[in-house]
C-alpha positions in Angstrom: 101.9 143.7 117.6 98.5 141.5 116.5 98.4 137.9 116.1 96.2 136.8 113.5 94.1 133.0 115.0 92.7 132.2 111.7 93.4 132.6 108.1 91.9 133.8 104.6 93.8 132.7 101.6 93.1 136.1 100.0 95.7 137.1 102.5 98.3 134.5 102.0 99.2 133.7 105.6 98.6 130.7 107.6 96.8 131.3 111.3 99.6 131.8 114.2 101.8 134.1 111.7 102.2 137.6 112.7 100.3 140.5 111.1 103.6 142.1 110.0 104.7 139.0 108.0 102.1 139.6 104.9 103.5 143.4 104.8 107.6 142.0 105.0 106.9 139.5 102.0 105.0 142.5 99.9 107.6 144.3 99.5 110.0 141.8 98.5 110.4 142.3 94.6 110.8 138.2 94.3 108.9 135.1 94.9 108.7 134.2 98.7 107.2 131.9 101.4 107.9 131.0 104.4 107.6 127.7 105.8 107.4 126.1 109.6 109.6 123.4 111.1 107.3 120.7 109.2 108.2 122.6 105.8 105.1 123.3 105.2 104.3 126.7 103.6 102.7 129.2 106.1 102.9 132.2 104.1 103.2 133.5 100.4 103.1 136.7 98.8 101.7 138.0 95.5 104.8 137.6 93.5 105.0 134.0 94.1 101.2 133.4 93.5 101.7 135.1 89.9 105.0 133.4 88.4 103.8 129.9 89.8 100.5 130.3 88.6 99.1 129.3 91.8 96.9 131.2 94.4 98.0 131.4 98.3 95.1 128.4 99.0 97.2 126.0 96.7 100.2 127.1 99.2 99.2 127.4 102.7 99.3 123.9 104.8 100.8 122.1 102.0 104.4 120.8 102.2 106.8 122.8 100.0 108.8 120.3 98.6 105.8 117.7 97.5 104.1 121.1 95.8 106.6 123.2 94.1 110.3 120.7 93.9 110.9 118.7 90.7 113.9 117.7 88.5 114.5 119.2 85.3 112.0 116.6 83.8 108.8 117.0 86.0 109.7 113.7 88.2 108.7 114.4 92.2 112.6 114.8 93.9 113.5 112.4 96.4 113.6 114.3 99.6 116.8 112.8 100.1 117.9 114.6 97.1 116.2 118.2 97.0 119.0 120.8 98.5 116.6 123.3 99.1 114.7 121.2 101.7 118.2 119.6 103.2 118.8 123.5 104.1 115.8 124.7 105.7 115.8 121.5 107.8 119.1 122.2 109.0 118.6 125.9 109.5 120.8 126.6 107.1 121.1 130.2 104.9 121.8 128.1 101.1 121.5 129.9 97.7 121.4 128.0 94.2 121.2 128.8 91.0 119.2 126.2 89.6 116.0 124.2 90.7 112.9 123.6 89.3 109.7 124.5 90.4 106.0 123.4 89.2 103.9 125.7 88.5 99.7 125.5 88.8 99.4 124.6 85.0 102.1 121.9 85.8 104.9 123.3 83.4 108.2 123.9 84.9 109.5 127.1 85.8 113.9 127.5 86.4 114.2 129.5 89.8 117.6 130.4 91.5 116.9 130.4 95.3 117.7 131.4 98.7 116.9 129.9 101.6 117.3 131.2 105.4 116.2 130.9 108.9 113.8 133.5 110.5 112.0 134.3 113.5 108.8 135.8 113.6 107.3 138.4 116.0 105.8 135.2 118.4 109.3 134.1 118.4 109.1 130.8 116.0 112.2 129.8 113.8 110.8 129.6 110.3 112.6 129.6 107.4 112.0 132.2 104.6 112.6 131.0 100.9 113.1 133.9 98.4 113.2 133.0 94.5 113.3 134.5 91.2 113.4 133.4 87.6 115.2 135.3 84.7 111.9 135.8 83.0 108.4 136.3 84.0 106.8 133.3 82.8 103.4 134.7 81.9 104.7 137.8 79.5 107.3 135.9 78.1 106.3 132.0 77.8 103.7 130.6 75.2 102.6 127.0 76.1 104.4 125.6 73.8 107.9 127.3 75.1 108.7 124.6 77.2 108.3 121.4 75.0 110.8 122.9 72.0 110.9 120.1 69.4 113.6 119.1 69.8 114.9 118.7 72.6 118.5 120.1 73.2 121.1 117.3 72.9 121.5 117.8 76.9 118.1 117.5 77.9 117.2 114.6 75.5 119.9 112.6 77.0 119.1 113.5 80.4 115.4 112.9 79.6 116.5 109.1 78.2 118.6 108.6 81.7 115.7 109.6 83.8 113.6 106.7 81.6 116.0 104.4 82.2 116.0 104.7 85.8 112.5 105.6 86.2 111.3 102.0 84.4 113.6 99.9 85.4 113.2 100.8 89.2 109.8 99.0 88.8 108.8 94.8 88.1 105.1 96.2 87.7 103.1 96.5 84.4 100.8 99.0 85.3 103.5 101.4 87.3 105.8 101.1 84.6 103.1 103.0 82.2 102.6 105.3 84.4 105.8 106.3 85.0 106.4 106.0 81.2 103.4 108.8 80.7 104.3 111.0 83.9 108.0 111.1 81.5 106.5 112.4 78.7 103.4 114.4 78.8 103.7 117.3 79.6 107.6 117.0 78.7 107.1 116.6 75.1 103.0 116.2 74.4 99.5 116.9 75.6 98.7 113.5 75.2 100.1 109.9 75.7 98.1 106.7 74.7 99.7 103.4 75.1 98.6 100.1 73.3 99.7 97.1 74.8 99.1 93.6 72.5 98.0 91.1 75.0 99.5 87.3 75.9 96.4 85.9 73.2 97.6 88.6 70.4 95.2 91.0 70.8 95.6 94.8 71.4 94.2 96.5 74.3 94.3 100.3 74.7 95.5 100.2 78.1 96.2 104.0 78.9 95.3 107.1 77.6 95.6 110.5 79.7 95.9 114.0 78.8 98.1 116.9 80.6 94.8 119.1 82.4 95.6 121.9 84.7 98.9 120.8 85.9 97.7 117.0 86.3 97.5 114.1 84.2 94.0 112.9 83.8 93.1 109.2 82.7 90.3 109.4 79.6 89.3 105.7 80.4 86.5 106.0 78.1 88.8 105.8 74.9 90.2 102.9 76.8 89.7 99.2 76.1 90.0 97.0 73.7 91.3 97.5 70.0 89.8 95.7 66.8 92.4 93.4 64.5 95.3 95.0 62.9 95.3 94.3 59.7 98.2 93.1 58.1 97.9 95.1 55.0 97.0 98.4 56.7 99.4 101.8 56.2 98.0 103.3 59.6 101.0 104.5 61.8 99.7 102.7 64.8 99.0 99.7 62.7 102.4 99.8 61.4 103.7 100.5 64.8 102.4 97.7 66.0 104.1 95.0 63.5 107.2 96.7 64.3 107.9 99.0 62.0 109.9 102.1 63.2 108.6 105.6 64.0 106.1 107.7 62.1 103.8 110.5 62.4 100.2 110.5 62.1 97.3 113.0 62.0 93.8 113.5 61.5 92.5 112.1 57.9 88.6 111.9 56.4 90.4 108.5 55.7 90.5 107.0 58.7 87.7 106.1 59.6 87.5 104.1 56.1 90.4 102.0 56.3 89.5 99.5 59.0 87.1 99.3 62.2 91.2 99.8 63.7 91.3 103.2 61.8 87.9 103.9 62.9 89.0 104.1 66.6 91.9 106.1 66.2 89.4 108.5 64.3 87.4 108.5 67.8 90.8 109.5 69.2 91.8 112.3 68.0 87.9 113.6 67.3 87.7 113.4 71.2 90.7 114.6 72.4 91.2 117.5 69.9 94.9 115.5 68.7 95.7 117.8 65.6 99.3 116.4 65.4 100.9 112.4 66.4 104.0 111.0 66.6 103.4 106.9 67.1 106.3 104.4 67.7 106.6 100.8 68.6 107.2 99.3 72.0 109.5 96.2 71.5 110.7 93.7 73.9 113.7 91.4 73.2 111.7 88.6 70.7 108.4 90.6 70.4 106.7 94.2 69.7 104.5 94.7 72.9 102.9 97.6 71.9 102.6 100.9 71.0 103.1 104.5 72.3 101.4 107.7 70.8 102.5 110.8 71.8 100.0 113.6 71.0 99.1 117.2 70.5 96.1 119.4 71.2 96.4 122.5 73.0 99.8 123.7 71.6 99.9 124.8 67.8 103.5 123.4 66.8 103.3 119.9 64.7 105.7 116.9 65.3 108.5 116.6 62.9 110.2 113.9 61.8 113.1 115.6 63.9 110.7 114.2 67.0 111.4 110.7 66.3 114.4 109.4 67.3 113.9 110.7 70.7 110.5 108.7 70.6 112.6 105.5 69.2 115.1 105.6 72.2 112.0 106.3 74.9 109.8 103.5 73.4 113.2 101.1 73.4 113.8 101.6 76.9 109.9 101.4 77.5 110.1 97.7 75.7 113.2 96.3 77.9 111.0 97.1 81.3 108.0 96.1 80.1 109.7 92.7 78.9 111.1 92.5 82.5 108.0 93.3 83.9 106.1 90.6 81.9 108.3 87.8 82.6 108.5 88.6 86.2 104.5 88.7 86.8 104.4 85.6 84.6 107.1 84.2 87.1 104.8 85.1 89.9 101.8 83.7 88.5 103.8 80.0 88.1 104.7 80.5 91.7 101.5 81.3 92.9 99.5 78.6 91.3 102.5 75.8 92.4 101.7 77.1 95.8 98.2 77.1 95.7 97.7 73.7 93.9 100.6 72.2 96.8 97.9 73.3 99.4 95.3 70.7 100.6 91.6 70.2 99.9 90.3 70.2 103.4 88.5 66.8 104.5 85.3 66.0 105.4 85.0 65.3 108.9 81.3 64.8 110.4 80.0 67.5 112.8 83.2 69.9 112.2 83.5 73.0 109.5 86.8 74.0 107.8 87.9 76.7 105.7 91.0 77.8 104.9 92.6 80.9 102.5 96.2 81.1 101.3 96.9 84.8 100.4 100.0 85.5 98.2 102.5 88.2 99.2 102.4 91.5 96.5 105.8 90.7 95.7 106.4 87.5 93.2 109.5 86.9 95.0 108.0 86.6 98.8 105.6 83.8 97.2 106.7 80.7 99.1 106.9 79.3 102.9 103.3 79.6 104.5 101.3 76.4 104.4 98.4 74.9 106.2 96.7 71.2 106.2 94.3 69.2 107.6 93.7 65.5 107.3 92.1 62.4 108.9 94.1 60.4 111.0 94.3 56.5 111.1 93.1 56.4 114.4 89.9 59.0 113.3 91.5 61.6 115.0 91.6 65.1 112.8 95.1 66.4 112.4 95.7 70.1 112.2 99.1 72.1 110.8 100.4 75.5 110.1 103.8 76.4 109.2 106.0 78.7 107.8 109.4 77.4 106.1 112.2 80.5 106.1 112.9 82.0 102.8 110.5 83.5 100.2 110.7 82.3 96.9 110.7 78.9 95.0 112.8 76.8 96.8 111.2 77.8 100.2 107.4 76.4 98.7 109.1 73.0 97.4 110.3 72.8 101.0 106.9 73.4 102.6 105.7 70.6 100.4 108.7 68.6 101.9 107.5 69.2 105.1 103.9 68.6 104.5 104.2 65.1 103.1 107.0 64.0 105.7 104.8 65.4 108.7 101.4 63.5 106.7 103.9 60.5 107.0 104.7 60.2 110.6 101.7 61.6 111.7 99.4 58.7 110.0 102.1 56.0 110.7 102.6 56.7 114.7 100.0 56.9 117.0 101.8 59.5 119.1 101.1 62.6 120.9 102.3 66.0 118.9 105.1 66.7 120.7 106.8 63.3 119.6 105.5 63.6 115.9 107.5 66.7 115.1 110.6 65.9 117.2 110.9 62.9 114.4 110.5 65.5 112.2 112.7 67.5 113.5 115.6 64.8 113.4 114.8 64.1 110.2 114.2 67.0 108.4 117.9 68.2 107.5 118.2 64.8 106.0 115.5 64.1 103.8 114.1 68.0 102.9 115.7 70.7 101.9 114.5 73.0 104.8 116.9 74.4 106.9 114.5 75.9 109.4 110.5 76.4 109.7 108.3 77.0 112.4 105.2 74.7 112.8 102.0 74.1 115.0 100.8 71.0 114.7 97.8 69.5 116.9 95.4 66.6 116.8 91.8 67.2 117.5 89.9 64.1 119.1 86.1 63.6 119.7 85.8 61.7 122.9 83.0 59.1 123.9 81.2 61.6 126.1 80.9 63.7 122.6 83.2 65.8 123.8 86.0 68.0 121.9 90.0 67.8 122.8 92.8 69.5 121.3 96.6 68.7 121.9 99.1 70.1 120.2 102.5 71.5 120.1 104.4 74.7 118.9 107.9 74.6 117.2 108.5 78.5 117.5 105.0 79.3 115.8 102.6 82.3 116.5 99.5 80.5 119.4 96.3 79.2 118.2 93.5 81.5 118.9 90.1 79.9 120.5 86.9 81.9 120.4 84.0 80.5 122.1 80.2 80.8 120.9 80.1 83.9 123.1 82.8 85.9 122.0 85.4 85.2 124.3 88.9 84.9 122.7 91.9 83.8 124.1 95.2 82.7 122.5 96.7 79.0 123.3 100.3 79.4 124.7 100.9 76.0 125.8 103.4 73.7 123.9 105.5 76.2 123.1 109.2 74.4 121.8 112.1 75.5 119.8 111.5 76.3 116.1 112.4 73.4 113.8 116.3 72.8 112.6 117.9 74.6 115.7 119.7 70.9 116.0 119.4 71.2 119.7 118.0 68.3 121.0 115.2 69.3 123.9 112.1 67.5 124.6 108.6 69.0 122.9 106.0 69.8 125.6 102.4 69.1 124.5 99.3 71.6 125.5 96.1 70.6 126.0 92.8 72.0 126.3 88.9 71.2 126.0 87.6 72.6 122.9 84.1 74.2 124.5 80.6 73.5 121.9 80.4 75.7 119.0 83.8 77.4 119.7 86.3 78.2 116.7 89.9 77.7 116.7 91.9 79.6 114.3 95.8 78.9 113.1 97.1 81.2 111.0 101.0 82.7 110.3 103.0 85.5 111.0 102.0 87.6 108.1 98.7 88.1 109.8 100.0 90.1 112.9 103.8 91.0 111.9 104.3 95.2 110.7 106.8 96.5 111.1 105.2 99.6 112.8 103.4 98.0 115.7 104.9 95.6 118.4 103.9 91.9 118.0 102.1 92.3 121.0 99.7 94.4 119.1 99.2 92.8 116.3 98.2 89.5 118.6 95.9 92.1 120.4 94.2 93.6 117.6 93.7 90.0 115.7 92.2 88.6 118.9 89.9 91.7 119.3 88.3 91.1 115.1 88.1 87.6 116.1 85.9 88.3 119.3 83.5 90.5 117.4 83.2 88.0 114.3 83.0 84.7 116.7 78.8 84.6 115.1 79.9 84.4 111.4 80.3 80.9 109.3 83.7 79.5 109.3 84.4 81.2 105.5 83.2 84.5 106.7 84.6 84.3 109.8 87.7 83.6 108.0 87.6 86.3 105.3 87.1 88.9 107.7 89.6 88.0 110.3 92.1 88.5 107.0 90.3 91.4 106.4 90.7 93.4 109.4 93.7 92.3 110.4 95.9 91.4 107.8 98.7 94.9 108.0 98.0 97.3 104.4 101.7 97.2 104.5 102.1 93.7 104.3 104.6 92.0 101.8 104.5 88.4 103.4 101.9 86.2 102.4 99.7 84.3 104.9 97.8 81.2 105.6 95.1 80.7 107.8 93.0 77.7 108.8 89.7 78.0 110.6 87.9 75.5 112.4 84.7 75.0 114.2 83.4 72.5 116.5 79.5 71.7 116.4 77.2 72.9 119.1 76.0 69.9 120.4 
């Protein structure tokens, strides 16, 4: 028996898969792969390639279940959820009578399936998947088949759930409409559009994509904004959008005539070949928010007015998470700016350069506990902070403002060493704040007779200060390391201190700089010490922006602070 090294995907089979596999699945009289321990498809034979649509180089290498496994409505399965790939997993032998598969021109095709182990000539355990539908979709489907108008009572209730829990599973504008078009095109039309009327009253055409080829393509160029609605106007869309319910709409020499707003949707359908609409409104609880158009090109059957209460109930749910979603990013944006206007102008100090960035987490709710400052002292010395209160959200900000002013406090009214600053603000913090616990490096940088720089400073549980010299050395400032801040243990504060060498930077910054939860802190110190070696010739600003840059985790949903600081050469 020959082993084939490399593959053609004229043949169907993957390289490593025995010669006799492509003659085993060629004479099975239903669809079949097979797929390796990854679950990704190694072989494929002809039958599946015709009733899926799909040739064998759309199959081999790609994993089975993101390819072919979909719910009745088109929506991606949860791996979690898809039975077939739970059994060939396990090594199971599983049979069903009902899944959904997507075929190349992304309609959906009902398969009943079996699913067992194997082991090929080479002697890998693979699993072979054999399927079968109770028609052949190309001699017995038009295009149109699967979007009958209207839906079964079933499937239009299962299509309203799947809204339901596709939209409100998301706080973001622009995923919700996504979602909202991935739901119904291709389910019910060729084409979605969705109008949304903006904070200032105007309408913006946020999203129009048509079903191409088994994707969803975005036609951004009949995207932007929309001219006035007039008040007076009998356009669906313009009705849609004072609230009125349902309707359908279609081509007309008209159009274009009845306002620069009619004009536009004449560019619509001219451009994408629309010969039949169904519009509807999208309301929120005091407002209409926009306006969905469901359209149709490449199938001949019309909408009917039998279309439109299952457009109502889509659009209705549409309106309650796009409400949601409104309210919370205007939440975030309150959060954000309170946070960014509680955050100090850095000072002027002669011969040093600043610059700080505060970046917000993705998440509205993680906006909050990172701060930074920097001020003059009363005895000319510059004081330095960064600090992280626990929580993420509201009350976790106010409390970093708390902590800033009481800190600015004691730290302009005692001439003390670090270590004894925050230790007072230690004892006093669960009195006078609302903080229950916060880490916090705070340091004093003196310029001594000789013209030399000094730093002392101490760390309540806080991630080191990083100093880079002029050459590109970096090393990370362990000393002063104390207990975090509202332990209520009592322990004296050690101070570090260290000679801050000509032209060096020191950087502070917080956890959401090195923190992921892939790597090992350890790492993340390592890898922000490395960028910060390599940038030690850029400005302060630039140095700054690129240390977040290139180090700052993609998966990050913390915000961050950072203050940079550079002492002159001379």
């Amino acid at each position: 028996m020959t082993h084939e090294d490399t593959w053609d995907p004229a043949d169907g089979v993957a390289g490593a898969v025995p010669a006799s596999l492509p003659s085993l699945l060629a004479a099975l009289d239903a669809g079949a792969y097979v797929v390796d321990g990854t679950g990704a498809v190694v072989a494929v034979n002809a039958r599946a390639e015709k009733v899926l649509g799909r040739p064998a180089a759309e199959f081999l290498g790609r994993d089975a279940h993101e390819l072919l496994h979909r719910s009745r409505y088109g929506a991606t399965l949860p791996r979690a959820q898809c039975g077939m790939r739970r059994a060939y997993m396990a090594g199971r032998t599983v049979q069903s009578e009902e899944e959904w598969f997507e075929r190349g021109d992304g309609s959906l095709l009902p398969v009943s399936w079996l699913v067992t182990p194997c082991r090929t000539d080479d002697g890998t355990d693979r699993t072979l998947v054999l399927f079968h539908t109770p028609r052949d979709p190309e001699e017995t489907r038009t295009p149109g088949d699967r979007f009958s108008s209207p839906l079964p009572e079933l499937e239009r209730l299962a299509l309203l759930a799947e809204t339901t829990t596709q939209l409100t599973a998301t706080l973001d504008v622009q995923q919700a409409l996504r979602r909202l078009v991935r739901l119904v095109v291709p389910q019910l039309a060729d084409w979605a559009v969705v109008d949304l009327v903006t904070e200032r009253g105007r309408v913006h055409r946020s999203t129009v994509v048509h079903a191409e080829d088994g994707n969803l393509v975005r036609r951004e160029a009949l995207e932007g904004p929309l001219p006035p609605v007039p008040e007076d106007s009998l356009l669906p869309l313009a009705r849609a959008l004072r609230g009125v319910p349902p309707a359908l709409a279609e081509p007309s020499p008209r159009l274009a005539s009845d306002s620069p707003l009619g004009a536009q949707q004449a560019r619509l359908f001219a451009e994408s070949g629309i010969h039949s609409a169904a519009v509807a409104p999208i309301r929120g609880v005091r407002e209409v928010l926009g306006a969905l158009t469901l359209g149709r090109s490449d199938r001949p059957e019309a909408f009917t007015a039998d279309d439109l209460p299952l457009l109502e109930d889509i659009c209705r749910r549409a309106g309650l998470a796009l409400d949601n979603a409104r309210l919370y990013e205007r939440q975030r944006t309150v959060a954000e700016t309170m946070q960014r206007h509680l955050l100090p102008q850095l000072p002027h100090v002669p011969g040093l350069e600043m610059s700080a960035r505060y970046l917000a987490a993705p998440d509205a709710s993680q906006v909050g506990g990172d701060w930074y400052d920097a001020f003059v002292l009363s005895d000319g010395a510059t004081a330095l902070a960064v600090g992280d209160v626990v929580g993420h959200d509201l009350d976790a900000a106010a409390g970093m403002a708390q902590i800033r002013n009481v800190l600015r406090a004691y730290a302009w009214a005692q001439e003390e060493p670090p270590s004894s600053i925050v230790s007072r603000l230690d004892r006093s913090a669960m009195h006078i704040t609302d903080v229950t616990m916060a880490t916090l490096l705070f340091a004093r940088l003196d310029r001594e007779d000789d013209g030399r720089w000094t730093l002392t400073w101490t760390n309540a549980g806080h991630p080191p200060p990083l100093l880079v010299t002029r050459d590109g050395e970096a090393r990370f400032l362990t000393g002063g390391h104390g207990m975090l801040l509202g332990t209520a243990l009592e322990r004296p504060r050690p101070d570090g201190q260290v000679e801050v060498p000509p032209g060096a930077t020191l950087l502070f910054y917080t956890d959401g700089l090195i923190e992921e939860p892939s790597r090992s802190l350890d790492d993340g110190l390592e890898l922000l010490r490395t960028h910060a070696a390599t940038l030690a010739d850029h400005p302060p600003a630039r140095f700054t922006d690129l240390v977040l840059e290139r180090t700052r985790p993609t998966g990050n949903d913390d915000d961050v602070a950072l203050l940079t600081v550079r002492v002159p050469v001379e």
